[in-house]
N, C-alpha and C positions, 0 to 999 in steps of 0.2 A: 504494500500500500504506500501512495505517496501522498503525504499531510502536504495543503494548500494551508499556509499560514500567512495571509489570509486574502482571497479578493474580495471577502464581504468588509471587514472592516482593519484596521491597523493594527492587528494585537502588538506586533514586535513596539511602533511607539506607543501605545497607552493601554498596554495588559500583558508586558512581558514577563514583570512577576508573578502573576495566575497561570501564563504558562511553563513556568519554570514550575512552580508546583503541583502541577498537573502531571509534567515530563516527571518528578522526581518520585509523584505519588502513583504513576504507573500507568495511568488512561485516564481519556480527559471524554466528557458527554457533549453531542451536541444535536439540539431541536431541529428537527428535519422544518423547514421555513415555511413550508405549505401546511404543513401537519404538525401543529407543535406541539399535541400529544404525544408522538413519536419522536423515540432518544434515540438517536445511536451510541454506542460507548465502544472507543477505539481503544484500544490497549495497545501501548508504542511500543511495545514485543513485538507487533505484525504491522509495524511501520519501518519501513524499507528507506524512505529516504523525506527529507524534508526541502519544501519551497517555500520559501523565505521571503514576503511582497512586502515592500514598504516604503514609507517618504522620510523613514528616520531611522536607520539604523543603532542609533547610540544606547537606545537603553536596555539591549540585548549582547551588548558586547562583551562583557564583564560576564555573562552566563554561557558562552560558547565551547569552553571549553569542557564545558561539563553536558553536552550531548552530544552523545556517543552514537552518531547517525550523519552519512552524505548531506550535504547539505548545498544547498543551490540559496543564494540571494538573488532579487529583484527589487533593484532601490528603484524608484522614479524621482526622476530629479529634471524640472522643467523650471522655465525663467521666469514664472509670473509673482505678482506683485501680493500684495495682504489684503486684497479685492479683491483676488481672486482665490486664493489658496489664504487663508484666514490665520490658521492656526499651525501653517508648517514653520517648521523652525527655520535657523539662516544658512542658505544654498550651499556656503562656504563650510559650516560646519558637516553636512550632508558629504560634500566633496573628499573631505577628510578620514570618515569616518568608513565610506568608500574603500579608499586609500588602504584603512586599514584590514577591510575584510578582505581585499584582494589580497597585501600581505600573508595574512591566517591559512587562507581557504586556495587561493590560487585564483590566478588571471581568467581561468577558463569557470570557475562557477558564479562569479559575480558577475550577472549582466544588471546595465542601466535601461530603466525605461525614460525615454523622453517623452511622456505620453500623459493627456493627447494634445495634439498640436490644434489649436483653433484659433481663429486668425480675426482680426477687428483691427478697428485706426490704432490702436497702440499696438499690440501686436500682430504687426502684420508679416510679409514673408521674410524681406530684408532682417524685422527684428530676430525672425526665429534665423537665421539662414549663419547671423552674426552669434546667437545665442548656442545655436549647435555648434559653431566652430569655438569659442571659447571655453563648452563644456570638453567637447574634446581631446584639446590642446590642454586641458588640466588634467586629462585622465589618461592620457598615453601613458601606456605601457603600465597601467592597473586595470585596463577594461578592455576587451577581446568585441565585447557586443554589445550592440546598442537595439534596443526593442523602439520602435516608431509607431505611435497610431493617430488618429484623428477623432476629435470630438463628437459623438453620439448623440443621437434625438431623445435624449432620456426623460425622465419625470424634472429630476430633478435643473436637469439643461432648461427645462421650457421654465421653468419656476423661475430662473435667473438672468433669464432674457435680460434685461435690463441691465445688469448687471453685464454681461458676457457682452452682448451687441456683434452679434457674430455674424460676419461677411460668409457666404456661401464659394466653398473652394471649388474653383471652377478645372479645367484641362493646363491653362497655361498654368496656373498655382501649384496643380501637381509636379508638372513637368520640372517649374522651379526648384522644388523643394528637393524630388528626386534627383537631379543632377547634381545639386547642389551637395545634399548630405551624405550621396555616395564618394564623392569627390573629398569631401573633407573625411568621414569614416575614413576613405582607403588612406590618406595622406596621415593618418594616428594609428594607423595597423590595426584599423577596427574594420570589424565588419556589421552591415545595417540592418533592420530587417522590418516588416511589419508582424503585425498576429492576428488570426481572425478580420483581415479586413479587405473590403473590396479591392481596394485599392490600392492593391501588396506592391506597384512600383519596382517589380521585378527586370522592368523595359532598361531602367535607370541603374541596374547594379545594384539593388537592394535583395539580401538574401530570402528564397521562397523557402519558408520554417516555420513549424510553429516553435511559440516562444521555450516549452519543456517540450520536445519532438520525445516520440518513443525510441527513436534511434541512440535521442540523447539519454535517457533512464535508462536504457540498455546500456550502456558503457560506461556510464554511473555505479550501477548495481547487476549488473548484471543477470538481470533479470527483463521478461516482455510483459511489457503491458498495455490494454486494450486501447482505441481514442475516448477520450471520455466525453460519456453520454451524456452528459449534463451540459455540454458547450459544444458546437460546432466548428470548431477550432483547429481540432488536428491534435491538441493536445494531449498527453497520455494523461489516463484516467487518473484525477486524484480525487481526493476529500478534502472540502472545505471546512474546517472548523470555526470557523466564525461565524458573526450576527449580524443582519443587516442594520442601519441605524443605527450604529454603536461609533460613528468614528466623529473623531475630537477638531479635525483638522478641519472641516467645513470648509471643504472646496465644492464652488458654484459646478465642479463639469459633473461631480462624481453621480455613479450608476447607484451606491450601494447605500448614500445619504440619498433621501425622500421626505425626511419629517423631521425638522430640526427640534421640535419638542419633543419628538419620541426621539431622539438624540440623546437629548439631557435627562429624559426618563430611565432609558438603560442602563445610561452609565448610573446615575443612584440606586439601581438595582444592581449592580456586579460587587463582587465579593471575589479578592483574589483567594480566598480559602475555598470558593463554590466549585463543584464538578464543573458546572456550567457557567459561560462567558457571562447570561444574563439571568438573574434568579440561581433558582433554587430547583431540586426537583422534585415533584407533588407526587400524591400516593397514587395519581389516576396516571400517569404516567407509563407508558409501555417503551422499555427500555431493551434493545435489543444489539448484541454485540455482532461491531460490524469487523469482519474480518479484509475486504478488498472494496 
């Protein structure tokens, strides 16, 4: 099994202690999001490898050495301002810290997300074109890969219209971006790529991958695993352990924020001693151990 930590919400910046005690207490539970009578409980004896997604690496650093398991990170580190990303810490310190899990773990398990790229009168191509090459030229020779996407028609996107004021990326927009960030990728010995997206840019020299490919958990662990059915993506099956509306960071693009009150509702419900990210779990509860 491969733990997704986390595309629904941040654990690594704002719940790395609850999973550290989770990891040290053996299996951690979590509420199937449609059915949240239904628990799963994964027990990290039949976890095979761990993915690592976040906009902050620092306050898992300090606990890495004590997970005895492969481990893949995905930092996203994009150039916008505190209107748009609210509560992410400073890009510099992100960069660094980077820096350091390349160190640890090696060039090849730490990939960067720049993601998603959306474009309006301040940030518009030039900005990002200027923004990727800057990221780059700091991260040569700690970063092999770069993951690339594009802003989504989500709940939470239409909620922030106003905020965001997002121009529609047209052919020549792609065309720019594409030339442009393979061209600086190839000149920092990086390679680009998209995930799940129409417009993988593959014309351009951006690599056709998904972002955890099976090919790639097979030479990881050595072991095959299915695409997982829960995303259309290409990527190999994992489990996500997290909750949606739980993240701290209140950026206007994100898929996994919808309810900024039910935001601040969960996190007062989380208990880093709880099986579970949010709550408790009840007598009614149908808890069934998941194995893959």
């Amino acid at each position: 099994m491969i733990l997704n930590v986390s595309g629904r919400t941040d654990i690594v910046a704002f719940y790395s202690k609850w999973f550290m005690n989770r990891y040290n207490e053996g299996y951690v539970d979590v509420r199937n999001p449609f059915y949240p009578k239904l628990v799963s409980r994964i027990y990290f004896d039949d976890v095979d490898m761990i993915v690592f997604c976040t906009k902050n690496p620092i306050p898992i650093l300090n606990y890495l050495d004590k997970i005895n398991k492969p481990i893949i990170f995905q930092v996203t580190l994009t150039p916008y301002g505190k209107e748009i990303e609210a509560n992410v810490i400073s890009k510099g310190n992100i960069v660094n810290a980077i820096k350091k899990l390349s160190n640890v773990f090696g060039i090849d398990n730490v990939y960067v997300r720049y993601d998603p790229i959306l474009i309006n009168d301040k940030y518009d191509i030039n900005f990002h074109i200027k923004a990727f090459d800057s990221l780059c030229s700091k991260l040569n020779g700690y970063v092999k890969h770069i993951i690339v996407s594009f802003v989504d028609d989500y709940k939470n996107v239409r909620n922030n219209m106003k905020v965001l004021r997002l121009y529609k990326l047209d052919d020549d927009a792609l065309k720019n971006i594409g030339k442009n960030f393979s061209k600086i990728a190839l000149e920092n010995g990086m390679s680009v790529q998209t995930c799940f997206e129409k417009n993988d840019l593959a014309c351009y020299g951006f690599v056709s991958s998904p972002c955890v490919s099976k090919d790639l958990a097979f030479k990881l662990i050595g072991k095959k695993f299915p695409k997982w059915k829960a995303r259309d993506c290409g990527c190999a099956e994992m489990v996500d352990i997290g909750v949606y509306n739980t993240c701290r960071h209140f950026c206007k693009y994100c898929y996994a924020n919808y309810d900024e009150k039910k935001v601040n509702y969960n996190v007062k419900m989380h208990d880093d001693n709880s099986s579970l990210l949010v709550g408790y779990l009840e007598e009614d509860d149908i808890v069934k151990v998941r194995k893959k």
